[in-house]
N, C-alpha and C positions, 0 to 999 in steps of 0.2 A: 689565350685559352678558349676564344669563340669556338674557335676550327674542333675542339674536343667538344663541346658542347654538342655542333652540327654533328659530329660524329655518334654520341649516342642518340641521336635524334634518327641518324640512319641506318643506326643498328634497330633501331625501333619501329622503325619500318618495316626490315628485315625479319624480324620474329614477327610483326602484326602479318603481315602478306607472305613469306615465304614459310616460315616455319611448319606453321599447323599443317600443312601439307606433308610433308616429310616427317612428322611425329606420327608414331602408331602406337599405340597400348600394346608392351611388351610386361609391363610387371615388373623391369627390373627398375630396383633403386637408383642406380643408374641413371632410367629411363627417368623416373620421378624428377631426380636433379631436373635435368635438362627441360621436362615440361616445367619446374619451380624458376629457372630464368627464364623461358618463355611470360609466362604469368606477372613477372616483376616486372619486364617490359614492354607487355601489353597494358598494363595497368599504371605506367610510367604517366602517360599525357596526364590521366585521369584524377590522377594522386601526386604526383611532382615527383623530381629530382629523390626529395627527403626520403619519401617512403619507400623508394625506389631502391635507394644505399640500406634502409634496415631488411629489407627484401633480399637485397644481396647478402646481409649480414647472417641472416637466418639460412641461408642456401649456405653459407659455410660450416657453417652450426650445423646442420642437417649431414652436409656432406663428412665433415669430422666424425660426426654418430654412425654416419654409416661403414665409415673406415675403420672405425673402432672397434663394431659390431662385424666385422671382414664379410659386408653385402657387395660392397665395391673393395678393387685391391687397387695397392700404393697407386700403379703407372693412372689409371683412370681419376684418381682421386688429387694427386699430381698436375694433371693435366685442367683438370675442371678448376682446381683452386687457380692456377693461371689465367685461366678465363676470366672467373671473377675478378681476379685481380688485375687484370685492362682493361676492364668493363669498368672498376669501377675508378679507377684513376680517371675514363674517359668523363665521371662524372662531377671532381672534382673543380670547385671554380677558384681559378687561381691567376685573381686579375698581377697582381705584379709580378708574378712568374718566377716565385721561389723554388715553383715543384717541376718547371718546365723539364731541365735536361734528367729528370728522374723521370716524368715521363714520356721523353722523347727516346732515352735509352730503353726502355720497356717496350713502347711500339713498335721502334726499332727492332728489337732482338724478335718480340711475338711477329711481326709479321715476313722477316724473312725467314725465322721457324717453319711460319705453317704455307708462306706461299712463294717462297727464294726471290723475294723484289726486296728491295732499296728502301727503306723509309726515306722522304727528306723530311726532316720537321722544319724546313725553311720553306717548303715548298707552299704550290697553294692549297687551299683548304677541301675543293672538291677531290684531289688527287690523295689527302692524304685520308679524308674518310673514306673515299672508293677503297684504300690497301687496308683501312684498319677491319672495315667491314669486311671485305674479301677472307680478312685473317682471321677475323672471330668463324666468320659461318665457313672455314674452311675446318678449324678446330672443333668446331662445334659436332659439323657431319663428318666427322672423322672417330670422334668419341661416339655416337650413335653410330655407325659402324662395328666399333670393336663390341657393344654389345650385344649388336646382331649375332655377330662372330661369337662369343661368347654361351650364346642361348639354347 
């Protein structure tokens, strides 16, 4: 489970250097989401793993409210909960490897979802965060898209 660790570590990357770039103040709740995991991840080194997961916890909390409240509708709200929910599998530490084929099946399925490649979870570890990353920040500008679209 190192190789999942390295991988939030590169998605943390990914939101500290690529993100802010490609985020604009649109106003939409939406949008809010998406800068609220931004913010978990930039503040990931700073604060640990720990605070990291109730960051995420709250970003579903939030997103829940807002699907509730119809700011954001099903298919976006759908899509972001999946987010979370690899993101934070990717943060899970699971040295004897009870949760592995649960999440080898998940990165699996998200990343030929959002990028039609192969996961191997046998493979090595640069390879398989280079797909998992590619798959979040493909999903991610893909939902920042539709709210474009939306606006």
């Amino acid at each position: 489970m190192a190789s999942i660790r390295k991988m939030a570590i590169l998605i943390l990357a990914w939101f500290v250097l690529v993100l802010p770039a490609r985020l604009n103040a649109q106003g939409v709740s939406g949008q809010s989401l998406l800068e609220g995991l931004y913010q978990a991840f930039t503040r990931m080194a700073e604060t640990g793993v720990d605070a990291t997961v109730k960051k995420l916890e709250s970003l579903m909390t939030e997103a829940t409210s807002a699907r509730e409240a119809n700011t954001i509708d099903a298919a976006f709200f759908k899509r972001y909960h999946r987010v979370l929910l690899v993101v934070r599998l990717s943060l899970i530490t699971d040295i004897p490897g009870i949760l592995k084929p649960l999440v080898d099946r998940e990165f699996g399925d998200f990343i030929k979802d959002m990028t039609g490649k192969t996961y191997d979870p046998e493979g090595g570890a640069t390879k398989q965060i280079t797909q998992f990353s590619e798959a979040v920040d493909t999903e991610i500008m893909n939902l920042m898209a539709e709210l474009r679209k939306k606006k």
